[in-house]
C-alpha positions in Angstrom: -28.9 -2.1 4.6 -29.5 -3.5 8.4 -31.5 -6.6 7.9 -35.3 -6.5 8.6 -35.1 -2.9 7.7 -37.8 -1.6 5.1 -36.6 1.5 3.1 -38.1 3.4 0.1 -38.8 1.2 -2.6 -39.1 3.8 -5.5 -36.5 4.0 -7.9 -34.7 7.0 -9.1 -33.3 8.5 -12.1 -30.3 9.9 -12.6 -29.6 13.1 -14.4 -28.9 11.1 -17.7 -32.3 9.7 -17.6 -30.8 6.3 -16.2 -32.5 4.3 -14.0 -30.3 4.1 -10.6 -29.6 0.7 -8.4 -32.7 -0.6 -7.1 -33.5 0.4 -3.9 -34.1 -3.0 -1.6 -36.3 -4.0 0.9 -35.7 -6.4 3.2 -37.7 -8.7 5.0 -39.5 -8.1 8.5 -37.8 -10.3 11.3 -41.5 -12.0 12.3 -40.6 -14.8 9.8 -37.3 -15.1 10.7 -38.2 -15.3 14.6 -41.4 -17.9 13.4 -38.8 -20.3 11.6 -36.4 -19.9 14.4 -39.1 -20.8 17.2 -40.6 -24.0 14.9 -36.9 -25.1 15.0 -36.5 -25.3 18.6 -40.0 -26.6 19.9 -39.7 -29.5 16.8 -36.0 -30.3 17.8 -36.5 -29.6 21.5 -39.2 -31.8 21.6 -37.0 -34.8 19.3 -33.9 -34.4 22.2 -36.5 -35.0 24.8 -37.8 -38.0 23.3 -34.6 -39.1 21.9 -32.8 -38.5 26.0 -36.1 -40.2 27.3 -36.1 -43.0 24.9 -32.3 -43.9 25.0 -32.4 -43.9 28.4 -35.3 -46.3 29.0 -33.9 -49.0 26.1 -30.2 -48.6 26.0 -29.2 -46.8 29.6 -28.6 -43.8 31.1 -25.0 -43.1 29.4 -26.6 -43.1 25.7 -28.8 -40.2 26.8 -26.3 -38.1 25.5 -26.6 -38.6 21.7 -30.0 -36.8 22.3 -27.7 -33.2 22.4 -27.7 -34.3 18.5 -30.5 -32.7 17.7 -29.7 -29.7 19.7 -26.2 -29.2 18.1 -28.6 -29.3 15.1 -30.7 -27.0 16.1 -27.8 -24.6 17.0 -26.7 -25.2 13.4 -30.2 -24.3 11.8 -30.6 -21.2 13.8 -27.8 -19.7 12.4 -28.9 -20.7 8.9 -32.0 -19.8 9.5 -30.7 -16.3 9.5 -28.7 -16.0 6.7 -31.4 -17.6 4.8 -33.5 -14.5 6.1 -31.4 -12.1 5.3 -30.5 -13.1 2.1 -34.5 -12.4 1.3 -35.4 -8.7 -0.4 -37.5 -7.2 -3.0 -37.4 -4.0 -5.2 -40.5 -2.2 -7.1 -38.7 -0.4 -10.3 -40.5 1.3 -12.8 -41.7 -1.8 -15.0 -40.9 -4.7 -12.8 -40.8 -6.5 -9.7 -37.0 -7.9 -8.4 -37.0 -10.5 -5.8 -33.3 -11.9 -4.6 -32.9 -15.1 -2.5 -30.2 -17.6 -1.8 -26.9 -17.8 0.4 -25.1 -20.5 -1.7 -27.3 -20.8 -4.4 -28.6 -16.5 -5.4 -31.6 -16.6 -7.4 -33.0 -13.1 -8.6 -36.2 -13.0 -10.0 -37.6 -9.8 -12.8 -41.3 -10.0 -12.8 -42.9 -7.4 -15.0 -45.6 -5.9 -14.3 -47.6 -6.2 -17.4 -46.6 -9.8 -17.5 -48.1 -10.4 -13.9 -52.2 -12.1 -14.2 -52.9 -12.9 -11.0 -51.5 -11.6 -7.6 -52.7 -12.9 -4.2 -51.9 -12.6 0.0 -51.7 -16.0 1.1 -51.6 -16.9 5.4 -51.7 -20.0 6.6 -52.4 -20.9 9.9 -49.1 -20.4 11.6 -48.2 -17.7 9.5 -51.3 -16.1 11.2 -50.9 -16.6 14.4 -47.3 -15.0 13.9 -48.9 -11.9 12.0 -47.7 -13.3 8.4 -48.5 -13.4 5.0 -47.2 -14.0 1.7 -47.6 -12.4 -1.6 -47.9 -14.9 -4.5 -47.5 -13.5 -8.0 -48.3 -15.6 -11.2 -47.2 -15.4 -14.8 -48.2 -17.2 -17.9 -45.0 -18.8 -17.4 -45.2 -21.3 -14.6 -41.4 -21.0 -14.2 -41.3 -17.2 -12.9 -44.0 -17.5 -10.9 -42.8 -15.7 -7.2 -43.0 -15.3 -3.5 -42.0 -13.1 -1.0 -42.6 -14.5 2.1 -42.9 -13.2 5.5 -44.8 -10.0 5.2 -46.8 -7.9 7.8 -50.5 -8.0 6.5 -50.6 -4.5 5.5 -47.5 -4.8 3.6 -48.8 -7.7 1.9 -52.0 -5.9 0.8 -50.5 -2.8 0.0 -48.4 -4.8 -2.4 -50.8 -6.6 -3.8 -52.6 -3.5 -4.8 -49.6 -1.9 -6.0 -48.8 -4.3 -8.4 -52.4 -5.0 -9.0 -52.6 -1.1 -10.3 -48.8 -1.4 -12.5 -50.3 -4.2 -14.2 -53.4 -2.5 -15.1 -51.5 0.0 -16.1 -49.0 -2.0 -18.6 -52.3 -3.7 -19.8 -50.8 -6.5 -20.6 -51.7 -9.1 -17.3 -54.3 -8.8 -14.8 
């Protein structure tokens, strides 16, 4: 799958009746290219204080050590985006997969009839980048999910979505 794509999230059945692989969607890039800007205005700004500063108290040959927090910044961007990438979500027939993790791979199953409460959270930033979250909540404070980094109308449609399967599997909601 080419990352930030969004495909088809139904599943299919085989002719055996079998459920086939989940079919994945991945995050959109406006969260990745939100996290990546944060990164270099907050360690921009910290290698121009850190050059200004070092060269007012300890002289102009210590203004180097402020490329520190750009080589840092160099180092984040990159795992910025494998952290982004790593991100995706499937809608089966009776539950919700979320995946996440480079080193450490979580995947989360959270079925629908299990799911009581499911919400579209934005923050500020997150809306002045065209973000929002979908929270889902379980009895089970443990499974409770994210997926992070939605368009709006993703976010909604989700919501609603799931909103409807639990309703439907009466058991949540």
């Amino acid at each position: 799958m080419e990352s930030g794509s969004t495909s088809d999230t139904t599943s299919t059945a085989d002719d055996a009746g079998h459920a086939s692989a989940p079919v994945w969607t991945g995050l959109p890039p406006g969260l990745l290219r939100m996290r990546r800007l944060l990164l270099v205005v907050w360690l921009g700004l910290l290698a121009v204080v850190t050059g200004l500063l070092l060269t007012i108290l300890a002289g102009p040959s210590w203004a180097a050590l402020a490329a520190v927090p750009v080589a840092v910044a160099a180092w984040g961007w990159v795992l910025l985006g494998r952290n982004w990438r790593s991100w995706r979500y499937a809608e089966r027939a009776d539950d919700l997969l979320i995946s996440r993790g480079v080193l450490w791979h979580e995947e989360t199953v959270v079925p629908y009839g299990r799911m009581q409460l499911v919400e579209v959270k934005s923050g500020p930033v997150e809306r002045h980048f065209g973000l929002a979250s979908v929270q889902l909540h379980t009895a089970a404070a443990a499974t409770d999910a994210t997926i992070p980094g939605l368009d709006p109308a993703e976010a909604e449609r989700l919501r609603d979505r799931l909103t409807e399967l639990g309703q439907a599997r009466s058991a949540g909601l």
